[in-house]
N, C-alpha and C positions, 0 to 999 in steps of 0.2 A: 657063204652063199651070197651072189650077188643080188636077187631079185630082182634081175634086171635091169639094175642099172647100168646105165655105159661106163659113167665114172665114177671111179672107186671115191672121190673126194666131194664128191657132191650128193644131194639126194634125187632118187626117184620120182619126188612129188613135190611141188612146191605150189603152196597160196598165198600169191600176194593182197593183203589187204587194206581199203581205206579205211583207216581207222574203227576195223572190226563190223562183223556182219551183224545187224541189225536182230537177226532172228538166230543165232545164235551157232556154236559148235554141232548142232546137231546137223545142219546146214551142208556144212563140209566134212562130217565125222567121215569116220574111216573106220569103220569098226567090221567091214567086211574083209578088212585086211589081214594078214597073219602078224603077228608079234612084231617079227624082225621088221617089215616095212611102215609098222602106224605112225600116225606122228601123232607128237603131243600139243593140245592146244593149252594157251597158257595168256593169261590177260596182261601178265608181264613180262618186256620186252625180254629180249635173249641179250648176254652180255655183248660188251661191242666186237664185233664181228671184224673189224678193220684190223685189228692186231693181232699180230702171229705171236705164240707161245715165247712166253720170255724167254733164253737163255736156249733156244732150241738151238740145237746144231746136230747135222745128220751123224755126225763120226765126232759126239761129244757125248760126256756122261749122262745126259739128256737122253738121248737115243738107247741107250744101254738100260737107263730107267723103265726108259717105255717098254723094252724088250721085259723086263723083269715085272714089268706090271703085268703084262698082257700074260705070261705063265704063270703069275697068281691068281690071275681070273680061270684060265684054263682051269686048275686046280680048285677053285674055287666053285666052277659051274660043274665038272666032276663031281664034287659031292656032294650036289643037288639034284643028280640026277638025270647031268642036262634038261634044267628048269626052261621052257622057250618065251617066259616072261622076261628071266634074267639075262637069260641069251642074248634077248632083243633090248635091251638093256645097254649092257656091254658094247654091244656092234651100234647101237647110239652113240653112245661118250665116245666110242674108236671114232664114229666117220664126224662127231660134233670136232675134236681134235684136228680131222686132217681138212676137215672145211674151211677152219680156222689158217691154214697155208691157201686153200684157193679159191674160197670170196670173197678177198681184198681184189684179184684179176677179175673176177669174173662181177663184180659191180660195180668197177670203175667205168663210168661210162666217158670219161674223158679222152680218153683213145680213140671214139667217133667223130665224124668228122661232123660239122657243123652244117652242113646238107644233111646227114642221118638226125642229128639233133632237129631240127629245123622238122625233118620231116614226118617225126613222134611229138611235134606239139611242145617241147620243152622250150620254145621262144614266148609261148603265152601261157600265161597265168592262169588261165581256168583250164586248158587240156594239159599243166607241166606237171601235176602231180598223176595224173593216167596215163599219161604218155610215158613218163617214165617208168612206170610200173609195167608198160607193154616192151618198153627197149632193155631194161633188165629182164622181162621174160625169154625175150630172143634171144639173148646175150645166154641166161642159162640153158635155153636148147641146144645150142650152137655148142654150148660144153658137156653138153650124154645128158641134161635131166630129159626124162622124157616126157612127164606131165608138166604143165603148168597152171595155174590156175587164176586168173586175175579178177577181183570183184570190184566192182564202182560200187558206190552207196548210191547213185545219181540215176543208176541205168533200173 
């Protein structure tokens, strides 16, 4: 199930923040969400994001892993029942995996041209940390997230 997202390799929701909200997860929770769409917050960062899976090759024993992981799991949420905890679980680590292929493209903001830099504030120092966090927001719209969320501590 997609839940709407446009793209399969990105998520649905995304919050960028400065250095964490002030008042807390309860701020931005999600707990009106169903399983499969929540995100988790976590005070520690996520690993780094810029490197694709080592040793991935699409038509490589890699690929064939993954194929045989993923009908473990099937097998595996079969005998729970279809748990929609585990479920949403699963379909996590799957889109954490394939995010890992596309936002290294989708946060590289060096492909903008220095007029679009120039014009999110990333020339000065006190608007280059929000301005970036609005030109990475555009940049995930532009590739199917549909939310975005951006917080200043400032504002």
């Amino acid at each position: 199930m997609d839940w709407g997202a446009e793209n399969q390799n990105l998520p649905g929701f995304v919050v960028l923040l400065e250095g964490g909200v002030r008042s807390g997860p309860a701020v931005y929770g999600q707990g009106f969400l169903p399983p499969p769409i929540k995100g988790r917050h976590s005070a520690r960062p996520e690993p780094d994001s810029q490197s694709q899976p080592s040793g991935w090759n699409e038509n490589g024993g890699t690929a064939r892993s993954l194929d045989t992981l993923r009908k473990m799991n099937e097998q595996h949420l079969d005998s729970r029942n279809h748990d929609s905890e585990l479920s949403a679980r699963i379909a996590s680590y799957e889109l954490a995996f394939r995010m890992q292929m596309s936002a290294p493209e989708a946060t590289d903001v060096s492909s903008e041209s220095d007029r679009t830099k120039k014009l999110y504030g990333l020339d000065n120092p006190v608007s280059a940390d929000f301005g970036g966090r609005c030109l990475l927001a555009r940049r995930l719209v532009e590739r199917g997230v549909r939310f975005v969320q951006v917080w200043s501590a400032t504002a």
